[in-house]
DSSP file (Angstrom, degrees, kcal/mol; ACC not computed):
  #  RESIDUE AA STRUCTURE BP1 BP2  ACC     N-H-->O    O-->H-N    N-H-->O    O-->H-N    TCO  KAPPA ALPHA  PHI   PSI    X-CA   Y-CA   Z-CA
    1    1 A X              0   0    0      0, 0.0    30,-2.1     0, 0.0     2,-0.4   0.000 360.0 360.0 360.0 168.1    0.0    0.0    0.0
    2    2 A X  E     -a   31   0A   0     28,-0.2    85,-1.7    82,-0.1    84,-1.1  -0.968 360.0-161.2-129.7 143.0    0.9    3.5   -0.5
    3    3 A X  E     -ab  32  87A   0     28,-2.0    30,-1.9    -2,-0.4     2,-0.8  -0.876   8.3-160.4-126.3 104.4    0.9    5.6    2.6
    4    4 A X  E     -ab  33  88A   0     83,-1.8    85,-1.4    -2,-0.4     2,-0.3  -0.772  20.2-158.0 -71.7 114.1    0.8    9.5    2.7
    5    5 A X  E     +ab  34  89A   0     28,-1.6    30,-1.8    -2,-0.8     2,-0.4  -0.643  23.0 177.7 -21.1 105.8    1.9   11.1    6.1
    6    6 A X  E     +ab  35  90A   0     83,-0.6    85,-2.4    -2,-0.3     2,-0.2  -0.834  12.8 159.6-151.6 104.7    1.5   14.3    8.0
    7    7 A X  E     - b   0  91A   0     28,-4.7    85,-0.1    -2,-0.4     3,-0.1  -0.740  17.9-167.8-115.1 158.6    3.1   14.6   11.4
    8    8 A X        +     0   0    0     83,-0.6     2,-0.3    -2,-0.2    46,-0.1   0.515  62.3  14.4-133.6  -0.9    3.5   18.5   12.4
    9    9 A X  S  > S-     0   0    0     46,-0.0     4,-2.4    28,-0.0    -1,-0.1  -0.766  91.3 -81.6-139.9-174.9    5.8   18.4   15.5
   10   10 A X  H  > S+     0   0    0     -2,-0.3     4,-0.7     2,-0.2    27,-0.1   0.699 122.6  49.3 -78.6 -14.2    8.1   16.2   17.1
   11   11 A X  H  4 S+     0   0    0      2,-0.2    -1,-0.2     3,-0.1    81,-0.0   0.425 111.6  56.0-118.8  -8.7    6.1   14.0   19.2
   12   12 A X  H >> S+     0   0    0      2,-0.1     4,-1.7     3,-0.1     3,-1.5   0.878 108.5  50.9 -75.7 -44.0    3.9   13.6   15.9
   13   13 A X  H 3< S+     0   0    0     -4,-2.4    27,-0.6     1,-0.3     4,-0.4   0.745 110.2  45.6 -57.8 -23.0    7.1   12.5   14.4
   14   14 A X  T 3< S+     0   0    0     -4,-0.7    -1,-0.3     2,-0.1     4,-0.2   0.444 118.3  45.8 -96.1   5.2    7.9    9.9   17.2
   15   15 A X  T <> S+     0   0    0     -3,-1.5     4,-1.0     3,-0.1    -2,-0.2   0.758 118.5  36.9-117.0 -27.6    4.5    8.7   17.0
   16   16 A X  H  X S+     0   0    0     -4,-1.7     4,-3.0     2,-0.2     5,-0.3   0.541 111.1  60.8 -67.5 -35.9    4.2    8.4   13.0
   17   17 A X  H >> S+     0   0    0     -5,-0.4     4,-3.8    -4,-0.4     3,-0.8   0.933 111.9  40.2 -77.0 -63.8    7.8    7.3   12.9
   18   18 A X  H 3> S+     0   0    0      1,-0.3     4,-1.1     2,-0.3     5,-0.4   0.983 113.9  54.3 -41.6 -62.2    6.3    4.0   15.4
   19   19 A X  H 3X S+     0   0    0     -4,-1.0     4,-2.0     1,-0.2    -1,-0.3   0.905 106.3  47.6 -44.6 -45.0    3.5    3.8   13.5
   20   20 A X  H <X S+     0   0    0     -4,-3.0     4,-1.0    -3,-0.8    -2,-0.3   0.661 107.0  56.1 -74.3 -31.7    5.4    3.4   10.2
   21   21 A X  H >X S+     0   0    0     -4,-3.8     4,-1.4    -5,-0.3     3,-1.0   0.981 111.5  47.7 -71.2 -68.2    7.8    0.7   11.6
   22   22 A X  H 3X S+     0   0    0     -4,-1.1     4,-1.5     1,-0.2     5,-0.2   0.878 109.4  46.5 -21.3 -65.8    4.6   -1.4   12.6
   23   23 A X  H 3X S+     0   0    0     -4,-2.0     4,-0.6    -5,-0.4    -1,-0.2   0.794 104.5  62.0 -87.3  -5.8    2.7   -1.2    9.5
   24   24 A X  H X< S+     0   0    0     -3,-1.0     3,-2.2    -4,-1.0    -2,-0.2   0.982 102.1  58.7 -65.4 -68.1    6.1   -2.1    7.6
   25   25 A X  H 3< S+     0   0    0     -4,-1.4     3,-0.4     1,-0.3    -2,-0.2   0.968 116.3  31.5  -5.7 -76.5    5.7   -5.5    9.8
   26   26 A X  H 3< S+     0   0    0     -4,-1.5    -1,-0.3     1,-0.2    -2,-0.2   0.624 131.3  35.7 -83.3   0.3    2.4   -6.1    8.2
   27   27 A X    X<  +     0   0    0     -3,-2.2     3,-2.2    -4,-0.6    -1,-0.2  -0.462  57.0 169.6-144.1  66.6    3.1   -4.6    5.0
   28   28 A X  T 3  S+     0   0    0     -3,-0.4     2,-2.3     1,-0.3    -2,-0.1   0.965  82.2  57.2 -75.1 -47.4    6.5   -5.2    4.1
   29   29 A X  T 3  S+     0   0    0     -3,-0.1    -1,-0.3    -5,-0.0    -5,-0.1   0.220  85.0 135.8 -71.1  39.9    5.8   -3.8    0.4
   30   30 A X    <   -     0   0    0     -2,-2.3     2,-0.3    -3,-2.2   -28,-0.2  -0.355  41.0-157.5 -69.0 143.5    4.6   -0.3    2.0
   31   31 A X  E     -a    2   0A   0    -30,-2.1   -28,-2.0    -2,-0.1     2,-0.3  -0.994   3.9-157.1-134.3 154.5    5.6    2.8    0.7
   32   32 A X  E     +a    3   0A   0     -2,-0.3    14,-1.3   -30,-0.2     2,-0.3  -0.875  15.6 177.4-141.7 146.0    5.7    5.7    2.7
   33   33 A X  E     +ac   4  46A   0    -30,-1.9   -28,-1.6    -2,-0.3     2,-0.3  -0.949  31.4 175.4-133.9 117.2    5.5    9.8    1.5
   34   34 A X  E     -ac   5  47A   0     12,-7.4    14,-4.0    -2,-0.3     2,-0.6  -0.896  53.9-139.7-145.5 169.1    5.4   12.3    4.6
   35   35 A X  E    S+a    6   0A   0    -30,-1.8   -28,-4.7    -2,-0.3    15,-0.2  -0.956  70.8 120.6-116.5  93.5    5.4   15.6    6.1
   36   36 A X        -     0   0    0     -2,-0.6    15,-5.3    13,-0.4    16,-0.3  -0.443  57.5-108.1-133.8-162.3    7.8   14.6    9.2
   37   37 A X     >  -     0   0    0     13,-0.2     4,-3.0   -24,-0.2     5,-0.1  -0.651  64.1 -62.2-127.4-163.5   10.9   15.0   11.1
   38   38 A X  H  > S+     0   0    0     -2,-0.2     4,-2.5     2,-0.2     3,-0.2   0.949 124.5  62.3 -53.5 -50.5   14.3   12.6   11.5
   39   39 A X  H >> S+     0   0    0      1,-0.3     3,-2.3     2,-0.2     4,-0.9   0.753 110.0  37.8 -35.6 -82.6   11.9    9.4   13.1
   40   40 A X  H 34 S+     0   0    0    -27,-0.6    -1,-0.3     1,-0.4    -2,-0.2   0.695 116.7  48.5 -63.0 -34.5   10.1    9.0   10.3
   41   41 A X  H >< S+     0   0    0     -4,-3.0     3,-3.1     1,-0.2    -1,-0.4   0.953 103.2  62.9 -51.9 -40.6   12.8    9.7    8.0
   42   42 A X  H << S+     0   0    0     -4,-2.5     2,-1.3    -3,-2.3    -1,-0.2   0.914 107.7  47.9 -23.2 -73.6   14.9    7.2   10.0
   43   43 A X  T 3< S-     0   0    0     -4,-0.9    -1,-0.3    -5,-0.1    -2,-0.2   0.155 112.9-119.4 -69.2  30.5   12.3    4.7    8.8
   44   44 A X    <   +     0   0    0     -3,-3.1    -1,-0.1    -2,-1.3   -13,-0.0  -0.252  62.3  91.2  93.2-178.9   12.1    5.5    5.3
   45   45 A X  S    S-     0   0    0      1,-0.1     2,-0.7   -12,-0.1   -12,-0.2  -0.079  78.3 -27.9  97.1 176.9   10.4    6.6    2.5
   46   46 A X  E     -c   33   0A   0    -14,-1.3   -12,-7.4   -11,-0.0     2,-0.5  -0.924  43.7-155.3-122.9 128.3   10.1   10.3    1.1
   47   47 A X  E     -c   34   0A   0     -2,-0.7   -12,-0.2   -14,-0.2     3,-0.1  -0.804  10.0-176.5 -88.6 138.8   10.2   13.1    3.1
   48   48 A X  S    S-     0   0    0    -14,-4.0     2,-0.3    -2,-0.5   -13,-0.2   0.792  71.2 -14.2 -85.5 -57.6    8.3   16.2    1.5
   49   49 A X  S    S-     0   0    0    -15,-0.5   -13,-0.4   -12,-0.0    -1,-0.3  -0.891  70.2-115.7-158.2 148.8    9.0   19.0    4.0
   50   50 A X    >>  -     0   0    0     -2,-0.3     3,-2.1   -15,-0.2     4,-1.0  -0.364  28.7-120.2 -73.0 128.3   10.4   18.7    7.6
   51   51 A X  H >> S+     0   0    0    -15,-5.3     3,-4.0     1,-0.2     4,-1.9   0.964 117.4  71.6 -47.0 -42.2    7.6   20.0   10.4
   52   52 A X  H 34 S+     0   0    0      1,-0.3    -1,-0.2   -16,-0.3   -15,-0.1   0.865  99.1  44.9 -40.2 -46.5   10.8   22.5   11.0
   53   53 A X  H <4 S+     0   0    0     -3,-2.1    -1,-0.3     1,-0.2    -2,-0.2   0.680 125.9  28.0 -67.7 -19.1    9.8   24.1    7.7
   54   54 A X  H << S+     0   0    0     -3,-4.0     2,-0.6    -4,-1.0    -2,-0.2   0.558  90.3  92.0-137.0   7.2    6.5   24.3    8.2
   55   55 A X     <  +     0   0    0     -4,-1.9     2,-0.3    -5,-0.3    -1,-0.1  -0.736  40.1 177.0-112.1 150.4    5.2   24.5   11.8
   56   56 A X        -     0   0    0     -2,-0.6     2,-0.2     6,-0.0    -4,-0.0  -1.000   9.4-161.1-155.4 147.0    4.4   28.0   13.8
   57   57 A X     >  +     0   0    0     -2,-0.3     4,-0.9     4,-0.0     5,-0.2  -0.693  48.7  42.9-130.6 142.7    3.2   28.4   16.7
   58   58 A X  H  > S-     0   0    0     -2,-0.2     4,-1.8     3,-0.1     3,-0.4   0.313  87.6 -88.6  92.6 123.7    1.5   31.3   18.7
   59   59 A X  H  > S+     0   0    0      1,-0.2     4,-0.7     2,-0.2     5,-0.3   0.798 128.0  52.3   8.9 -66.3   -1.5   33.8   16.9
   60   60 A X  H  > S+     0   0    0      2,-0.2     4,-1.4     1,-0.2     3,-0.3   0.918 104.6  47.7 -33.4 -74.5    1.2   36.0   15.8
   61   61 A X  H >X S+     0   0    0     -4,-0.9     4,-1.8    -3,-0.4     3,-0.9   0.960 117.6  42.3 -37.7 -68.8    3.4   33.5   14.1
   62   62 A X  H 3< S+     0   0    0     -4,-1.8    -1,-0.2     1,-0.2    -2,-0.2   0.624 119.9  48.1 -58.6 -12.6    0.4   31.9   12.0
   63   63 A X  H 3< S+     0   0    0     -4,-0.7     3,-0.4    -3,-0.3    -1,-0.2   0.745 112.1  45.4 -89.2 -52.6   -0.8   35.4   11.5
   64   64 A X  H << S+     0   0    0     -4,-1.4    -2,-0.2    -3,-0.9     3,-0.2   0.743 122.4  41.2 -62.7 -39.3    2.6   36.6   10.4
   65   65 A X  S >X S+     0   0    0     -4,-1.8     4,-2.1    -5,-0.2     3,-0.6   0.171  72.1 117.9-104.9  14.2    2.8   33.4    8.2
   66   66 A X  H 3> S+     0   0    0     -3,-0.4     4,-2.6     1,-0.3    -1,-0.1   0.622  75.5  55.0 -96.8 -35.1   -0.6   32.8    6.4
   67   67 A X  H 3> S+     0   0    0     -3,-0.2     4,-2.7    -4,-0.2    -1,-0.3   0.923 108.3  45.4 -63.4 -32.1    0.6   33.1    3.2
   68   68 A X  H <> S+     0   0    0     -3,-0.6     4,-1.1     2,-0.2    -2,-0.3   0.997 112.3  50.5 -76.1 -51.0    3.0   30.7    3.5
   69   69 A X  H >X S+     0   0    0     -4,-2.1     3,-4.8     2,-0.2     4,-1.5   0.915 108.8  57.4 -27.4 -70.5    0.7   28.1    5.3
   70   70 A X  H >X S+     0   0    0     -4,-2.6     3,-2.2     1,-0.3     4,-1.8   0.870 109.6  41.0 -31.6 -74.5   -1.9   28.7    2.5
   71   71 A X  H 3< S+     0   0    0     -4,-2.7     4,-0.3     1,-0.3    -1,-0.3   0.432 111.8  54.6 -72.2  16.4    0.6   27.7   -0.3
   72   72 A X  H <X S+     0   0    0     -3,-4.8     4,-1.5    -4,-1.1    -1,-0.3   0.633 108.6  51.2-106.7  -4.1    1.8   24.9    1.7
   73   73 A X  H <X S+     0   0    0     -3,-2.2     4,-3.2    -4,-1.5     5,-0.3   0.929 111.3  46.4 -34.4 -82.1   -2.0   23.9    1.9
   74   74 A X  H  X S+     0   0    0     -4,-1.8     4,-3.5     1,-0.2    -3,-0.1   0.909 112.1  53.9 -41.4 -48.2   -2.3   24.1   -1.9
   75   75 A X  H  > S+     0   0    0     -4,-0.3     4,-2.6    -5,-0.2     5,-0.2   0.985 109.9  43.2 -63.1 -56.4    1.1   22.0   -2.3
   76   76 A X  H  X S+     0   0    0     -4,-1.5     4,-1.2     1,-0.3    -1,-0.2   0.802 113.4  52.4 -72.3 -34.5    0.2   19.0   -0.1
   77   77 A X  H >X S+     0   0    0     -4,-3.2     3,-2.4     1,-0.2     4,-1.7   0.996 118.3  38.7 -56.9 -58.9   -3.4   18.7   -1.7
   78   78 A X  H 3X S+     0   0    0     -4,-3.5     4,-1.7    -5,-0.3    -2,-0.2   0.845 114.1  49.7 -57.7 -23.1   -1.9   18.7   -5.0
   79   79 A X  H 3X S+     0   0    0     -4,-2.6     4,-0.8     2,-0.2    -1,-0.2   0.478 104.4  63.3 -97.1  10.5    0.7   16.8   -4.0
   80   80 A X  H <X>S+     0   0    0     -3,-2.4     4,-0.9    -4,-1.2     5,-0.7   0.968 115.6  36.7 -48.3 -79.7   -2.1   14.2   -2.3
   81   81 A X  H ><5S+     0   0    0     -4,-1.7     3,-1.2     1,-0.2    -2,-0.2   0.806 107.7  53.1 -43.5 -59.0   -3.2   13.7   -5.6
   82   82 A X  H 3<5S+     0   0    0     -4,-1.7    -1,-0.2     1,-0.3    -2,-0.2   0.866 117.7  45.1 -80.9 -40.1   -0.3   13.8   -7.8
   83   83 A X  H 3<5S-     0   0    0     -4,-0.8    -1,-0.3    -3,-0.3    -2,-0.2   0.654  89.8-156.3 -71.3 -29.5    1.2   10.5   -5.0
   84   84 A X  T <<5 -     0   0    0     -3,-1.2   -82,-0.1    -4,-0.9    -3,-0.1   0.880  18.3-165.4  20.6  62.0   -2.6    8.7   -5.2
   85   85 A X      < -     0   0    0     -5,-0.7   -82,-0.2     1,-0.1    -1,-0.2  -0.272  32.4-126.8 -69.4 163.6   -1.8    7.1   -1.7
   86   86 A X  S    S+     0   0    0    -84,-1.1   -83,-0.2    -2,-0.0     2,-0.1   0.984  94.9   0.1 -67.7 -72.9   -4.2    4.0   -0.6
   87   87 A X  E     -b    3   0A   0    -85,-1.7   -83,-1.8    -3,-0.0     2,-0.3  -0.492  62.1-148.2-122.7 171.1   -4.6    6.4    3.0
   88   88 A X  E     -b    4   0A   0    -85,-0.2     2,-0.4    -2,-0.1   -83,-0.2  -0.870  16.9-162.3-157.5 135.5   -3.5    9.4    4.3
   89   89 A X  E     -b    5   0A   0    -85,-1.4   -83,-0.6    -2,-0.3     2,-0.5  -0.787   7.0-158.8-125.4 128.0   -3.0    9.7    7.8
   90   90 A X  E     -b    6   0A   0     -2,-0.4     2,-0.4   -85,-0.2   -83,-0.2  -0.979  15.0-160.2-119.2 134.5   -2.7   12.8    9.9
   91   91 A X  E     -b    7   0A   0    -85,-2.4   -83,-0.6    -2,-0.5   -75,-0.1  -0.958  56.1 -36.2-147.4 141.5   -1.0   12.4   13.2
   92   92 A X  S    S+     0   0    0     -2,-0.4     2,-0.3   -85,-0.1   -84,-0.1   0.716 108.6  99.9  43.6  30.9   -1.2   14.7   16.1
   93   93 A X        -     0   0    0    -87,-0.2    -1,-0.1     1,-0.1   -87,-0.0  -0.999  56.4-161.8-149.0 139.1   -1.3   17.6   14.1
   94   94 A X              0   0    0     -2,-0.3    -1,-0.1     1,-0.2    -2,-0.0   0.401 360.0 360.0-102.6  -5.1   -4.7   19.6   13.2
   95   95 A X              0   0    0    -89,-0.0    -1,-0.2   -22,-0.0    -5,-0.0   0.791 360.0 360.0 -86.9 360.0   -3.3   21.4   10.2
């Protein structure tokens, strides 16, 4: 199966990264595409952009940053599509 990813901090990333070692166990031909940190890279796969790049925190920040959120919105839908994973999994992360 093909698995899209979306962790948005670190403790999404240690939790994705665990998640992705397990379902390799039950899926050895899994392929994995994410929005992570080092875990998940650790465990494979393609990284798209590191939560470093893309998470901000406080009113301000997100305020501050809105364009850039928006067109990283626009990327990941398109790039949903363009990947046509079997699931896409969001963990610990509301964006």
């Amino acid at each position: 199966m093909k698995y899209y990813i979306i962790a948005g901090e670190a403790s999404g990333d240690l939790h994705a990264a665990n998640l992705m070692k397990a379902l390799k166990k039950h899926d050895p031909m899994a392929h994995f595409r994410y929005w992570g940190g080092d875990k998940m890279q650790a465990e494979g796969g393609q990284l798209v952009r590191h939560y470093r790049q893309t998470a901000y925190m406080g009113v301000f920040e997100v305020l501050a940053n809105l364009g850039k959120i928006a067109r990283n919105f626009k990327f990941c839908r398109a790039d949903i599509v363009k990947y046509d994973p079997d699931v896409v999994i969001l963990v610990d992360y509301a964006g």
